[in-house]
C-alpha positions as a printed Julia matrix, in Angstrom:
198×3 Matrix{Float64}:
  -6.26  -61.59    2.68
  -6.15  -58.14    2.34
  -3.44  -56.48    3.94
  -4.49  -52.8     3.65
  -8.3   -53.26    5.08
  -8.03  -56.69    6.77
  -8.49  -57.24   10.7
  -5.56  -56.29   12.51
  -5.53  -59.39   14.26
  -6.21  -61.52   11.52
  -2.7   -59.41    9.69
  -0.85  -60.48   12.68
  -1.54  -63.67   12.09
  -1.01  -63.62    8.49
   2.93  -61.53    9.19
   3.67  -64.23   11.88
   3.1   -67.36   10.22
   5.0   -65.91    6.89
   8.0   -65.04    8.78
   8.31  -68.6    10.9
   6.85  -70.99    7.81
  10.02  -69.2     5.63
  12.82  -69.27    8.76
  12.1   -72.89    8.97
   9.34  -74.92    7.17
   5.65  -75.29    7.15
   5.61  -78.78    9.23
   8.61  -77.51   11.99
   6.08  -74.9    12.73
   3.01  -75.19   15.17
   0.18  -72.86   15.71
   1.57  -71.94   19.29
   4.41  -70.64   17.79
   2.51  -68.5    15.33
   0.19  -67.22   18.42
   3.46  -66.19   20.37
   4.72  -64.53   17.23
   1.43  -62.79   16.79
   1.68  -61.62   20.45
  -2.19  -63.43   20.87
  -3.48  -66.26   22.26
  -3.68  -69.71   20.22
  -7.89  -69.67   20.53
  -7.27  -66.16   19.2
  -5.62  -68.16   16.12
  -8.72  -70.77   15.77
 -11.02  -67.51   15.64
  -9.69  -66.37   12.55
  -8.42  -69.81   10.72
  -9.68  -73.09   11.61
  -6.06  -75.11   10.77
  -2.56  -74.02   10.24
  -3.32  -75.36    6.87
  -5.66  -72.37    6.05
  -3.36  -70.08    7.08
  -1.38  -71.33    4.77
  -3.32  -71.14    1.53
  -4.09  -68.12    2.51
  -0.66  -66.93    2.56
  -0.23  -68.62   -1.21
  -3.29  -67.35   -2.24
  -1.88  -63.84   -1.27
   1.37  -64.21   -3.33
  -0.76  -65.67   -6.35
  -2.54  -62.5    -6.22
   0.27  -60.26   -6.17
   2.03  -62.0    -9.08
  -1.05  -62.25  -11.13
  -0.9   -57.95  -10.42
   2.5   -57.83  -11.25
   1.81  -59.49  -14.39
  -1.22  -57.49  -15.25
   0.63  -54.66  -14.93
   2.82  -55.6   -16.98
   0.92  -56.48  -19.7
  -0.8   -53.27  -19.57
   2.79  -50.69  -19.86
   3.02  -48.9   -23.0
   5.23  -50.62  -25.15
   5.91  -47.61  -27.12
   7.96  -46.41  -24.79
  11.96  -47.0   -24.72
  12.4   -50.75  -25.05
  14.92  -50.85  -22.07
  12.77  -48.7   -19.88
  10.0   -50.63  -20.43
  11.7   -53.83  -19.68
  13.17  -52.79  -16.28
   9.33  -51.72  -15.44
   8.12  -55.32  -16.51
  10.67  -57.34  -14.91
  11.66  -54.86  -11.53
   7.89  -53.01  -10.64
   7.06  -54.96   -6.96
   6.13  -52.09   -4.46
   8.84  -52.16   -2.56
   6.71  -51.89    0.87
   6.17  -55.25    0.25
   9.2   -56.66   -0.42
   9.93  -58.71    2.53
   6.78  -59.85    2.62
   6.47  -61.01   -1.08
  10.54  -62.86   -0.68
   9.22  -64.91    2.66
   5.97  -66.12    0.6
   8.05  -66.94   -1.88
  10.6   -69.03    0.13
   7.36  -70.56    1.04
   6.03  -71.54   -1.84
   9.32  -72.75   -2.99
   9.3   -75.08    0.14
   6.08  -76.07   -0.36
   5.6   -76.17   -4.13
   5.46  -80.65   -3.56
   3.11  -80.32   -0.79
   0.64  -77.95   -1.61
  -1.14  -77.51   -5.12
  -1.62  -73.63   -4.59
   1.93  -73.65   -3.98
   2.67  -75.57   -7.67
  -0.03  -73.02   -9.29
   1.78  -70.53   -7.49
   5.47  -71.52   -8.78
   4.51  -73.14  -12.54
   1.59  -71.44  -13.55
   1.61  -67.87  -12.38
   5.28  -67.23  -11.95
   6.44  -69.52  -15.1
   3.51  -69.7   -17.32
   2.2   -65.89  -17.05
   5.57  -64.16  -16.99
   6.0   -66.27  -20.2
   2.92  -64.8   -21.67
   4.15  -61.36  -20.45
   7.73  -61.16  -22.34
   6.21  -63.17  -25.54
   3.45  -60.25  -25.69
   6.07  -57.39  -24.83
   8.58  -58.98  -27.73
   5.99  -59.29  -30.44
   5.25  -56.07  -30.07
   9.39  -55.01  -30.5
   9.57  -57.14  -33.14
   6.27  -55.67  -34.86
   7.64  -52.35  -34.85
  11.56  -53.33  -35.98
  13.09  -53.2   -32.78
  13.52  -56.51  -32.29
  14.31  -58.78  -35.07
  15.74  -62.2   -33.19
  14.39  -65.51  -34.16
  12.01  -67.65  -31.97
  10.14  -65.43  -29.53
   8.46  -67.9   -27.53
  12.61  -69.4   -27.27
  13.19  -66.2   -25.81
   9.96  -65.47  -23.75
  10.66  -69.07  -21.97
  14.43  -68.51  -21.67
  13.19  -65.39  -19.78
  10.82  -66.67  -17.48
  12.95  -69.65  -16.76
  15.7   -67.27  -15.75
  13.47  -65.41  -13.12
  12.33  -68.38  -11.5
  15.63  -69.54  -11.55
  17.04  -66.35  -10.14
  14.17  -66.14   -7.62
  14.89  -69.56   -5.79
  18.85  -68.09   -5.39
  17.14  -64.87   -3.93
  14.94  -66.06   -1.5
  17.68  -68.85   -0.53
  20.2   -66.05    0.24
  20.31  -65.23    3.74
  21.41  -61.39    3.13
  18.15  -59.7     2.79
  19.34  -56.73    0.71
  21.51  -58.56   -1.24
  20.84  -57.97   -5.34
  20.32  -61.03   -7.35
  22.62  -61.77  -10.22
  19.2   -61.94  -12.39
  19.09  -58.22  -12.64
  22.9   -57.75  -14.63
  22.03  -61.42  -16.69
  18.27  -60.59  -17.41
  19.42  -56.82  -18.76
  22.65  -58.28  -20.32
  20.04  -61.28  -22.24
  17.84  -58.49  -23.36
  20.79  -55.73  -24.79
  22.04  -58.64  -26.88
  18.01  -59.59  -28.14
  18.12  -55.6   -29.13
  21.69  -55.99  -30.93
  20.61  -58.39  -33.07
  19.0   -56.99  -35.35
């Protein structure tokens, strides 16, 4: 789905059924409730998606996108750059005109990740696997030019990408919307001590 030039019923379909399938759950939710949240009719609904279960891959298939961006982009910052600068663009740089969005699909795909194998690829192979790849590339590269001179990278790189996904279930769990996960002080705190020991 794409949000910027998509159908602007089709969108409201798309907002509605992310905010009610991450207030609740994918299977408390019916697609009545996501035509009343939509403000449309529930043939309206059938138009654009032909189950609630397509809505719902679309919605993953949204979030895979976005992550698999976020981790291009990362992969593609100048590493030259100051190491800690550099880092809080890798690990911080979601649009923020997106951010509710992207923290109700992933309550969803945390909910889901049993159920629904976009959901898994979503969780373990995009967010896990590819932010993995990300921080092993990014550390090579500190440790190439001297920066960095700690022992087992790919330690570190899983340590790091365990810790977000960690950090991500607390954040979507929380309840207070602008609250700041603890992963931002313990990923920055991980990383000065990486630097410091040299």
């Amino acid at each position: 789905m794409n949000l910027e030039n998509g159908h602007e019923t089709k969108k409201k379909i798309f907002l509605a059924a992310s905010k009610l399938f991450s207030q609740t759950c994918y299977a408390d939710v019916g697609i009545r409730e996501i035509a009343k949240e939509a403000g449309i009719k529930v043939p309206t609904v059938y138009h654009y998606y032909p189950s609630k279960e397509a809505i719902l891959d679309d919605l993953l298939q949204f979030y895979i996108d976005r992550l698999t961006r976020f981790h291009r982009t990362s992969t593609e910052l100048d590493y030259d750059q100051d190491p800690i600068e550099c880092f809080k663009k890798m690990v911080f740089a979601f649009e923020n005109d997106e951010f509710v969005l992207i923290r109700q699909l992933m309550r969803i795909a945390l909910n889901e990740q049993c159920r629904s194998p976009l959901a898994a690829k979503a969780i373990f192979d995009i967010s896990m696997r590819n932010g993995k790849k990300c921080y092993y590339e990014f550390l090579s590269h500190l440790k190439d030019k001297g920066v960095l001179q700690c022992g087992s990278l790919d330690s570190f790189a899983e340590i790091l990408s365990r810790l977000g996904t960690t950090f991500a279930m607390q954040f979507v769990r929380d309840d207070e919307i602008d609250k700041t996960p603890d992963y931002v002080t313990v990923v920055m705190d991980l990383f000065m001590l990486m630097l410091k020991a040299k």
